[in-house]
C-alpha positions as CSV (number, residue, x, y, z in Angstrom):
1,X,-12.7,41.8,-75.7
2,X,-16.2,41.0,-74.8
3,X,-17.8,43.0,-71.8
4,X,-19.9,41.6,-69.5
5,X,-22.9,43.2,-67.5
6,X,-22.7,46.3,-67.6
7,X,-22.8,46.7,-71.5
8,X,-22.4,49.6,-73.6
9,X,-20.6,50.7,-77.1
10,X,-17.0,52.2,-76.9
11,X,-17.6,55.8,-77.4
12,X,-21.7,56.2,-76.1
13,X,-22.3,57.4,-72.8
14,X,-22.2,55.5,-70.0
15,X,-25.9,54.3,-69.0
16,X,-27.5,54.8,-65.6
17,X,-26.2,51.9,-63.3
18,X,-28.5,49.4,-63.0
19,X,-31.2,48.7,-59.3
20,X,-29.3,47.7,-56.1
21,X,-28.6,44.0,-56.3
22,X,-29.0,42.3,-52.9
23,X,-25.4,40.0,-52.9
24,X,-26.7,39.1,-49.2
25,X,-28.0,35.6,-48.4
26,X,-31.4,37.3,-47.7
27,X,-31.5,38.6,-51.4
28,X,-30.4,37.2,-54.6
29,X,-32.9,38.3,-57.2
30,X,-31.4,41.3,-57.9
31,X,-34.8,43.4,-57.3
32,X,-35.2,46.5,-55.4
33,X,-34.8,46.1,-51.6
34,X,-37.6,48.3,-49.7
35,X,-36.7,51.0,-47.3
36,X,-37.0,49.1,-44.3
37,X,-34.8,45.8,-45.1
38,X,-32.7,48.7,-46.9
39,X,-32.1,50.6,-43.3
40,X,-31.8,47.7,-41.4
41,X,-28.9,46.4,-44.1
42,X,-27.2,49.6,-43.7
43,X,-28.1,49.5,-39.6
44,X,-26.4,46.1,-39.1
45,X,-23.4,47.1,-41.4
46,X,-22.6,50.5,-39.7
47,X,-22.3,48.3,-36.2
48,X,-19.5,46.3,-38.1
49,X,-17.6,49.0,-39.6
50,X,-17.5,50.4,-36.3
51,X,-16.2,48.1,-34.5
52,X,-13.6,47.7,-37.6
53,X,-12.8,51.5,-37.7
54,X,-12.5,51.4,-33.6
55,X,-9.3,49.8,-32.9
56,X,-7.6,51.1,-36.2
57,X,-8.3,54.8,-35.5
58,X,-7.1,54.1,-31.8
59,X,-3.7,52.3,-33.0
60,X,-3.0,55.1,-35.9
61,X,-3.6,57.8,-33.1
62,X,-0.8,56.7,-31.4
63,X,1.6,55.3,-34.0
64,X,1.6,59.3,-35.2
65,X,2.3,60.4,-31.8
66,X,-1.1,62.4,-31.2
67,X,-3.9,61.1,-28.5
68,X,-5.7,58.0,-29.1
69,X,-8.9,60.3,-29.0
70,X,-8.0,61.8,-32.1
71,X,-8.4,59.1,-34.3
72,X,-11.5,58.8,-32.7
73,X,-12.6,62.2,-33.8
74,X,-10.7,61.8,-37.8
75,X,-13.3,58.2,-37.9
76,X,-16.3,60.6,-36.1
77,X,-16.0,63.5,-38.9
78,X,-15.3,60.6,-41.9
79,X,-18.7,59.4,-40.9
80,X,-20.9,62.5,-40.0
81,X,-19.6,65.1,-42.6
82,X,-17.7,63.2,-45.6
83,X,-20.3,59.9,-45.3
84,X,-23.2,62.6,-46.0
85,X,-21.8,63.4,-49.7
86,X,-22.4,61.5,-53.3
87,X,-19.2,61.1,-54.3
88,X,-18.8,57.4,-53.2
89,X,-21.9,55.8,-52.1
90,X,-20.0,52.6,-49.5
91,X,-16.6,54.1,-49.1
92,X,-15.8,54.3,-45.8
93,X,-13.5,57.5,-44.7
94,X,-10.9,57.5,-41.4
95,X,-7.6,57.9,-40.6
96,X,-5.5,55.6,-42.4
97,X,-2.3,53.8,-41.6
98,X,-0.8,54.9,-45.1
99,X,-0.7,58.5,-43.8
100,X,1.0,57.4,-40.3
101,X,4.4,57.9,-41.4
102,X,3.8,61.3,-42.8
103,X,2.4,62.2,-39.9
104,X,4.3,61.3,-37.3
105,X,7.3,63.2,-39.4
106,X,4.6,66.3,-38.8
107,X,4.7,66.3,-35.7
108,X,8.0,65.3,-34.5
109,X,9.2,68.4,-36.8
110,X,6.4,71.2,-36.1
111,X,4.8,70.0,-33.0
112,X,1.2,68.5,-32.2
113,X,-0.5,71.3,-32.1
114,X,0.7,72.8,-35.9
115,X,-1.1,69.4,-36.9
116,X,-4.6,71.3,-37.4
117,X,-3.1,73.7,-39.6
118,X,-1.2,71.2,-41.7
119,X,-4.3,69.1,-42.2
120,X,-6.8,72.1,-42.6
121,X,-4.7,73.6,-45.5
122,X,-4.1,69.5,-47.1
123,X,-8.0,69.5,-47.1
124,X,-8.2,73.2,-48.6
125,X,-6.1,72.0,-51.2
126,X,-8.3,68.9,-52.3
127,X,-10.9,71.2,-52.3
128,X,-9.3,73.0,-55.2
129,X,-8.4,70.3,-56.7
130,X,-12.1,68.5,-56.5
131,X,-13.5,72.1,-58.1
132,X,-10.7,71.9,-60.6
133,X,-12.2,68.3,-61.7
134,X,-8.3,67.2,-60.9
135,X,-10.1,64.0,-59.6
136,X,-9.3,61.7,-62.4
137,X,-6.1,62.8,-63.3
138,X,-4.9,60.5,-60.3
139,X,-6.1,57.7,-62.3
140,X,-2.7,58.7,-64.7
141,X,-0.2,57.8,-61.5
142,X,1.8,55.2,-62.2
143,X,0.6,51.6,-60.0
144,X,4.3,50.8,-59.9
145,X,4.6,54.2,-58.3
146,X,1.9,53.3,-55.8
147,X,2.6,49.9,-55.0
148,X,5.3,50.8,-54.2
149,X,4.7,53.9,-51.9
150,X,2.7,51.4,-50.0
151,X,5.2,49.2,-49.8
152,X,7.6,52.0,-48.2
153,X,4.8,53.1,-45.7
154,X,4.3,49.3,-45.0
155,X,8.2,48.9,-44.3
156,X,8.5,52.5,-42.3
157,X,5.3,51.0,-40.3
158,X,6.8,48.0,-39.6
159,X,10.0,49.3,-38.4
160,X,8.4,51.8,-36.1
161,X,5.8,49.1,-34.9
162,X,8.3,46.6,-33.8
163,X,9.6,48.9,-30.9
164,X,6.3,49.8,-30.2
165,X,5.7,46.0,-29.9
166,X,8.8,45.7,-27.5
167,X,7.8,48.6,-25.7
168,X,11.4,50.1,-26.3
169,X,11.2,53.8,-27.4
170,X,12.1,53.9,-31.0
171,X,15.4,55.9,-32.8
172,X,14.8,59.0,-35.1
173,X,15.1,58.0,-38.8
174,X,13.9,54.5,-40.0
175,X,17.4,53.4,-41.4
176,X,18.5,54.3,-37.7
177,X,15.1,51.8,-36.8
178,X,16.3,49.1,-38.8
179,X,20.3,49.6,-37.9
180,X,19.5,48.6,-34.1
181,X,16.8,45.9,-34.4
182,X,19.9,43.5,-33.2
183,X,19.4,45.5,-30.3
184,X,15.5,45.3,-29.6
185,X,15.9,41.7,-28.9
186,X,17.4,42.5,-25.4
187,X,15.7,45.6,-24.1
188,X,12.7,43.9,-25.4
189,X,9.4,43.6,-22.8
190,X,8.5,39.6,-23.8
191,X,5.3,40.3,-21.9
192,X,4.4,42.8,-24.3
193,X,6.1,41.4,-27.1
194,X,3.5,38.1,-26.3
195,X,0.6,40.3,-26.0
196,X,1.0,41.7,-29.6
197,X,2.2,38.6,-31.1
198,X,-1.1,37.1,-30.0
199,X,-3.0,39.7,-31.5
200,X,-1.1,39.1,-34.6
201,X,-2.0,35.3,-34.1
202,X,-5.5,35.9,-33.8
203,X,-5.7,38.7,-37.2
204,X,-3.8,35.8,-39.1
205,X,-6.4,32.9,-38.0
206,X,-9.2,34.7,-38.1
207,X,-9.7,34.5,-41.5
208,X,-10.2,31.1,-42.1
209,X,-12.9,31.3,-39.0
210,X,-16.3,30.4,-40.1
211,X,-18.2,33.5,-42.2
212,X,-21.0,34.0,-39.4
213,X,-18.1,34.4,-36.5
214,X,-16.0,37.0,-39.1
215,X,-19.0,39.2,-38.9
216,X,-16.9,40.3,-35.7
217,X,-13.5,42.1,-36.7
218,X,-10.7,40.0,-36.2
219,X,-8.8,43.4,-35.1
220,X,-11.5,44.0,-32.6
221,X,-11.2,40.4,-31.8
222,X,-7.7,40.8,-31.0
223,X,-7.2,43.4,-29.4
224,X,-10.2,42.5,-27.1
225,X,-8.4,39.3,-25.9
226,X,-5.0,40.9,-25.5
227,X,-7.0,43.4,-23.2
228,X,-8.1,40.3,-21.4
229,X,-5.3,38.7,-21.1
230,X,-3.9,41.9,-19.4
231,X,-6.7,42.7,-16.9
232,X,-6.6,39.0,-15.9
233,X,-2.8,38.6,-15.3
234,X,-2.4,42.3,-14.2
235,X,0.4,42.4,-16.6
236,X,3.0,45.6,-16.1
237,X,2.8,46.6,-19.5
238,X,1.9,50.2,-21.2
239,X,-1.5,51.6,-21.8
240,X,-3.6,53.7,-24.2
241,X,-3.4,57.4,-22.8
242,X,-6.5,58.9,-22.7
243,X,-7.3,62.7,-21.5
244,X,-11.5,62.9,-23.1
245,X,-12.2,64.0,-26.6
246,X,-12.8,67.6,-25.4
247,X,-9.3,67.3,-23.8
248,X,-7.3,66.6,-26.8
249,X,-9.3,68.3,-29.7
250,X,-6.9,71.5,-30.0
251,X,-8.2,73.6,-32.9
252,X,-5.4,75.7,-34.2
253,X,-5.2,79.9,-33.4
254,X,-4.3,82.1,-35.7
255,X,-0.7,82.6,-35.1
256,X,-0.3,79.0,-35.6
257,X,-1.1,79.6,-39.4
258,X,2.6,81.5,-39.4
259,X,3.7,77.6,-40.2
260,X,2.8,77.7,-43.4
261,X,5.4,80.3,-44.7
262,X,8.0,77.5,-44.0
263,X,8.9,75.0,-47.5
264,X,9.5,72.4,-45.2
265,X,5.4,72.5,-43.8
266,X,4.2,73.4,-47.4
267,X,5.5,70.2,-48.3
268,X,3.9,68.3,-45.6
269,X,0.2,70.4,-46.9
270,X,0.8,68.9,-50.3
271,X,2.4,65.7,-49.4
272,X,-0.5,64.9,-47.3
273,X,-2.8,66.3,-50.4
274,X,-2.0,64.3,-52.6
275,X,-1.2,60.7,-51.0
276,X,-4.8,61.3,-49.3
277,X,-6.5,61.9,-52.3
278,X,-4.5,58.9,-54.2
279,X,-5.2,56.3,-51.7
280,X,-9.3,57.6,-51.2
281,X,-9.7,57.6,-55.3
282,X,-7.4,54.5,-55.4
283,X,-9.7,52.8,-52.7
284,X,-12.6,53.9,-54.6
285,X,-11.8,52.3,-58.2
286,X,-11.2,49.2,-55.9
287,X,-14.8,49.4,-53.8
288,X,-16.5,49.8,-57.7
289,X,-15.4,46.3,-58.2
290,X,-17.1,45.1,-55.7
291,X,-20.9,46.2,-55.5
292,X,-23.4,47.1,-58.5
293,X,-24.5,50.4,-57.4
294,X,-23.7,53.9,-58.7
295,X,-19.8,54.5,-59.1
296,X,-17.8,56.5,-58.2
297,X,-17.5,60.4,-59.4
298,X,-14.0,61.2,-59.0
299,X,-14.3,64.9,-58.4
300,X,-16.9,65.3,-55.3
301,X,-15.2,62.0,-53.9
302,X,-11.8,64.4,-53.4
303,X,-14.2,67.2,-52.8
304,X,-15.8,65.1,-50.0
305,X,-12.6,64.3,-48.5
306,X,-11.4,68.1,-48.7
307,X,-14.5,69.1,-46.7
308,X,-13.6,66.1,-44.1
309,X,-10.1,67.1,-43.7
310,X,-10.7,70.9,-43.5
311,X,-13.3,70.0,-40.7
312,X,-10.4,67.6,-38.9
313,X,-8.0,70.4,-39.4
314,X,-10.0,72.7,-37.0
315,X,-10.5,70.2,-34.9
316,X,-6.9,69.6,-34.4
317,X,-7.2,66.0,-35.4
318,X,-5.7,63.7,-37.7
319,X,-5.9,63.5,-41.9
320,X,-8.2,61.2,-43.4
321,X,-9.0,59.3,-46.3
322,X,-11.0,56.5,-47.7
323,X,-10.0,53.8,-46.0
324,X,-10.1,50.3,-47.8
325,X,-10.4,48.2,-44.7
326,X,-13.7,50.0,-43.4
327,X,-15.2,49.9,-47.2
328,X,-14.8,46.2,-48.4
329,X,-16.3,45.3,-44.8
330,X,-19.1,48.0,-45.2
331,X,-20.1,46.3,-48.6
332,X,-19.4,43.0,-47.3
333,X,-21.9,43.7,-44.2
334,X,-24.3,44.5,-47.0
335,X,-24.6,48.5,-47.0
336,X,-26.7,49.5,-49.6
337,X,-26.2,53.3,-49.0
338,X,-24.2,55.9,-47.4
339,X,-26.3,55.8,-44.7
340,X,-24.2,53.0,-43.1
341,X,-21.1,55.4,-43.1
342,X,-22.9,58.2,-41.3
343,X,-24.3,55.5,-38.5
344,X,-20.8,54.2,-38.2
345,X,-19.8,58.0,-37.7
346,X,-22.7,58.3,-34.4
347,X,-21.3,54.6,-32.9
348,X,-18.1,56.0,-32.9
349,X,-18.9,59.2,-31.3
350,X,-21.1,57.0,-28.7
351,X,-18.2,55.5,-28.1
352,X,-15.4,58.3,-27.6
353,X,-18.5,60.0,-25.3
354,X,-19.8,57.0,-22.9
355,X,-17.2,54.8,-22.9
356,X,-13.5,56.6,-23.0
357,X,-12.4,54.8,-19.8
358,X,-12.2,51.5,-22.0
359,X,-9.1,52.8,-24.4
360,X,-7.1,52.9,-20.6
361,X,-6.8,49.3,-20.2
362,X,-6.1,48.4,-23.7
363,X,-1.9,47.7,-24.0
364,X,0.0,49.4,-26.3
365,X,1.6,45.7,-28.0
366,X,-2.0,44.9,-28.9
367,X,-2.2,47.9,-31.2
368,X,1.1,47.7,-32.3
369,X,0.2,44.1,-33.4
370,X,-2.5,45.3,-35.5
371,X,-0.9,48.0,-37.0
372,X,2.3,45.6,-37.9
373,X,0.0,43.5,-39.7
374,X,-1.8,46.5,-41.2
375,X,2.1,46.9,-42.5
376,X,3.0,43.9,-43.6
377,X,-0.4,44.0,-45.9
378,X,1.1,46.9,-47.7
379,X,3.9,44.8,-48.7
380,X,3.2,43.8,-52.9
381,X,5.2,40.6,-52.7
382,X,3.3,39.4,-55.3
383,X,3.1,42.5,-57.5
384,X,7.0,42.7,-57.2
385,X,7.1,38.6,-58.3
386,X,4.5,39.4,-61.3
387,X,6.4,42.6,-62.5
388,X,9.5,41.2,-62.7
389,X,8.3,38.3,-64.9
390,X,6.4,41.0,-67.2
391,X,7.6,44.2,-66.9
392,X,10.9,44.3,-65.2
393,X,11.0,48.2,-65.1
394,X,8.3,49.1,-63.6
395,X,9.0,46.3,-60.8
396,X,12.5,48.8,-60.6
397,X,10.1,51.9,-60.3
398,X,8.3,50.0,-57.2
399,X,11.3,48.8,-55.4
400,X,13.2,52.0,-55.8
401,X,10.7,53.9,-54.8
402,X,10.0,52.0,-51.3
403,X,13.3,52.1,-51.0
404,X,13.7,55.7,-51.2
405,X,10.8,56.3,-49.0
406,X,13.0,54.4,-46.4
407,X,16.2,56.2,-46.4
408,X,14.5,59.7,-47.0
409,X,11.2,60.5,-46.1
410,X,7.9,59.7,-47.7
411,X,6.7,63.1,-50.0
412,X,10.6,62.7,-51.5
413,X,10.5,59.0,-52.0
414,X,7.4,59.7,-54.0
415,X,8.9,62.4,-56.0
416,X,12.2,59.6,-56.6
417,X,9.7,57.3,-57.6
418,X,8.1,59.2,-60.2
419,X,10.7,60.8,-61.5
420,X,12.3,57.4,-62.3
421,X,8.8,56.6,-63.7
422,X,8.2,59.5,-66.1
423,X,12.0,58.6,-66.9
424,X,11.3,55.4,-67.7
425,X,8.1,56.4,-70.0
426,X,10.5,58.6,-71.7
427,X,13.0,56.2,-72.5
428,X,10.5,53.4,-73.9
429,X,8.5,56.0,-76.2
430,X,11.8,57.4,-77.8
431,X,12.6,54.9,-80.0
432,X,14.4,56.0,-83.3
433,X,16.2,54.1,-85.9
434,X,17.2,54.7,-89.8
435,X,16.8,52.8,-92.9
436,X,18.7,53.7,-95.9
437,X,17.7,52.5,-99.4
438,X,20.3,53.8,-102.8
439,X,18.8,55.9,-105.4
440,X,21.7,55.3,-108.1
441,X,24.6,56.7,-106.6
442,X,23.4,58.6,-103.7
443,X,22.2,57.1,-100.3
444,X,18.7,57.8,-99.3
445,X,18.5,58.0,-95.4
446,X,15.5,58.0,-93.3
447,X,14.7,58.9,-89.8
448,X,12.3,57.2,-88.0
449,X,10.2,57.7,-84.4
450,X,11.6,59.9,-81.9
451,X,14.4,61.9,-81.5
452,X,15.5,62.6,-78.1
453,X,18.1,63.5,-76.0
454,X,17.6,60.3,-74.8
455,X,18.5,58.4,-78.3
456,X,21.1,60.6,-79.3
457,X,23.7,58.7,-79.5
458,X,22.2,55.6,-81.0
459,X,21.6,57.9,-83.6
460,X,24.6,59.4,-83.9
461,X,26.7,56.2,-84.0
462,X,23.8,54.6,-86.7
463,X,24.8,57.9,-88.7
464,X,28.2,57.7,-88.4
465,X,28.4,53.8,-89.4
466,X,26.7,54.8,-93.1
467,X,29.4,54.2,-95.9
468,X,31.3,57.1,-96.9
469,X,32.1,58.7,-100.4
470,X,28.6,59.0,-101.4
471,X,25.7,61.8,-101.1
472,X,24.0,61.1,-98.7
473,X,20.1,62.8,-98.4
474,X,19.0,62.8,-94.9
475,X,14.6,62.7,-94.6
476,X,13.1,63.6,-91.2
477,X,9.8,63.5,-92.5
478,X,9.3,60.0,-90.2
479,X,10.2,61.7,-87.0
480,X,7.4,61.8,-84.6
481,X,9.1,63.9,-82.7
482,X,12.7,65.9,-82.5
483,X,14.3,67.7,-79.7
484,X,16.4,71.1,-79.9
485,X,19.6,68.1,-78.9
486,X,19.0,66.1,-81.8
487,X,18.6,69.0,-84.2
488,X,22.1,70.3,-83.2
489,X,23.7,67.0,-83.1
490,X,22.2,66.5,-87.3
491,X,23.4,69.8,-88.0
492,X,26.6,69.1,-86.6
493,X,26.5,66.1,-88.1
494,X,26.2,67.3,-91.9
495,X,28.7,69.9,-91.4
496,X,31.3,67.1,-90.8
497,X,30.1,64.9,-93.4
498,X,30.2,67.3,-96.1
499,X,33.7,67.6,-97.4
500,X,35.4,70.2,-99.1
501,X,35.7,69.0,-102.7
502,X,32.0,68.2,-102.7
503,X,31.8,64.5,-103.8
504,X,30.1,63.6,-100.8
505,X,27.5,65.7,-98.6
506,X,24.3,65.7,-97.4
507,X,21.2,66.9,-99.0
């Protein structure tokens, strides 16, 4: 394989990344932008990843039952405290819709308020793991296991959307969601129903609008004309609740930390842990791809997100992470440093101070419409096509695992999911087989690759099947690997081959 620019030898270190490249239309030489066109870059692209992050914090606010405000705040620290760190220079950090399931659970089960002690102890946690240099272990998860926890967030989104969409309050568990969807059809609001299908409409077509009129968000886009369409028909349908920022940031008090001595919440801390810091570090081998600057270093990315979510802990607000969405448009808009993500931070903050009184007249079906498309985007129809055709296991680790995500919850679905994974792994890599060649009269047997529990009876009937009346010498020296299992089963083995007059055995 031949590598392309960047070049180095397999085994030297890694040289310093090479100058900024402009990929703008202003700049295609590849040569060092000044300070001022660099600032004004990053100025213009903070305004557009702002008005991205906007409706997408509102809209995950209330899909995880919290205010709308407190997305506002999660997008407000991703850009003021994480955006000012080195561990990704254009990734882009918020709350996410892949943590809205997870969430939501949270706080239907502890309450809003234990959701600042949940979060604060999740961002602890990446913390350690950051100063632990942990970071690029999650670079060993399984993508099957991935793909297809985003497909199970997608399908739990999508299910909780639709009655959001209807504006019909939703059952408990998503099979329950799923079960009565016959049922939405006729306690269904059609003028809300309308309102997010349009939105829908307008996310869908907006991407084949012309590249100077996609500088606006289609989500913003959207959701801007459903408002409209509202305010100008004085349609009857359900609104954003908004109470003020100051109003519904509720940092946690000390006897709320009592929480934590429950399983149930410690699972939620490292639930929300880990699926954070796979989907930022995930995002961030993704936003690599697509600029030539510095990458990214694993470690103080997770530490940078630990330091976010510790801050939107004690704030009371929601987990965040690195959010794909906000990144590819930040490098798109043509950020060339992290100062874009701490701008976007102060528009959003400018926006959640001045202008709170605009989230009252925005519907409820609007958001749901972006958020259903948000889901539908997590769905890897074409991963699913392409590992069946290849690798028809590891397109059973995906399914099962979104699967399992539906019918449980999403930190045990994960844990399904990899377990059938590392299963998996363990079944390929023990393969074992023998080959016997005669030596005059006695049978010369060979074990070969690795013995497992797993292959134990292969090997046992392959044993079993050699021809008996004659010796029989039995080498493990070709054995990779053998388990306490298959050294029992070989010395049972031998003591029933060998027979009591001696003319056969095993040596």
């Amino acid at each position: 394989m031949r590598l392309t620019s960047p070049q180095w030898a397999l085994g030297q270190p890694c040289p310093r990344p090479p100058a900024w490249r402009c990929s703008s239309p202003r700049d295609r030489g590849g040569s060092r932008m000044p300070g001022v066109d660099a600032f004004r870059e990053d100025f213009g692209a903070s305004v557009v990843v702002a008005l991205v992050a906007l409706p997408l914090c509102v809209g995950v606010a209330v899909a995880s039952g919290v205010p709308a405000e407190l997305g506002i705040v999660t997008g407000v620290v991703g850009g003021l405290v994480t955006g000012w760190f080195r561990g990704s220079s254009l990734q882009v950090s918020g709350p996410a819709a892949g943590l809205t399931v997870l969430v939501h659970e949270a706080v239907h089960t502890h309450g809003a308020r234990a959701l600042g002690v949940l979060v604060l102890a999740a961002g602890v946690l990446q913390l350690c793991m950051g100063a632990l240099r942990l970071g690029r272990w999650f670079r060993a998860i399984s993508v099957a296991v991935v793909h297809g926890m985003l497909a199970g967030i997608g399908l739990v989104l999508i299910a909780g959307q639709l009655y959001a969409l209807g504006g019909v309050a939703a059952p408990g568990a998503t099979l329950e969601k799923l079960a009565a969807v016959p049922e939405l059809a006729a306690e269904a609001d059609w003028a809300a129903v309308a309102l997010g299908a349009g939105t829908i409409a307008v996310l869908v077509a907006w991407r084949r609008m012309p590249a100077r009129l996609r500088l606006v968000p289609g989500a913003l886009v959207g959701v801007a004309a459903a408002t409209s369409v509202t305010v100008l028909l004085g349609l009857p349908v359900d609104k954003v609740s908004v109470t003020g920022v100051l109003g519904a940031v509720a940092p946690p008090g000390w006897a709320d930390f009592g929480l934590l001595a429950s399983a149930g919440a410690l699972g939620t801390v490292i639930a929300l842990a880990l699926i954070a810091s796979a989907e930022t570090l995930f995002s961030a081998a993704a936003v690599d791809r697509m600029h030539d600057g510095p990458r990214t270093h694993y470690d103080r990315e997770l530490m940078a997100q630990g330091v976010g979510n510790t801050v939107c802990g004690l704030l009371g607000a929601l987990p965040m992470t690195a959010v794909i969405v906000r990144s590819a448009a930040n490098v798109e808009a043509g950020a060339r440093t992290r100062a874009s993500r701490v701008m976007h931070g102060c528009w959003l903050l400018l926006f959640a101070v001045a202008l709170p009184q605009l989230l009252r007249i925005v519907p409820l079906a609007a958001l749901a419409g972006v958020l259903l498309h948000a889901g539908w985007k997590l769905l890897p129809a074409r991963a699913v096509a392409g590992l069946w055709r290849t690798h028809r296991g590891e397109a059973v680790v995906l399914v099962t695992t979104a699967a399992a995500i539906v019918a449980t919850n999403l930190f045990e679905g994960v844990l399904v999911g990899l377990g059938l994974a590392v299963a998996k792994a363990a079944w390929e890599t023990s393969q074992v087989h023998i080959e016997g060649v005669w030596e005059g009269g006695e049978l010369h047997v060979q074990v070969l690759g690795s013995a497992s529990f797993l292959r134990l009876p292969k090997l046992l009937d392959e044993l079993d099947a050699l021809p008996a009346g004659h010796p029989v010498r039995l080498d493990l020296s070709g054995l990779r690997h053998l388990d306490h299992a298959c050294l029992t089963a070989l010395n049972g083995w031998e003591r029933n081959r060998t027979s009591p007059t001696g003319r056969e055995g095993v040596i």
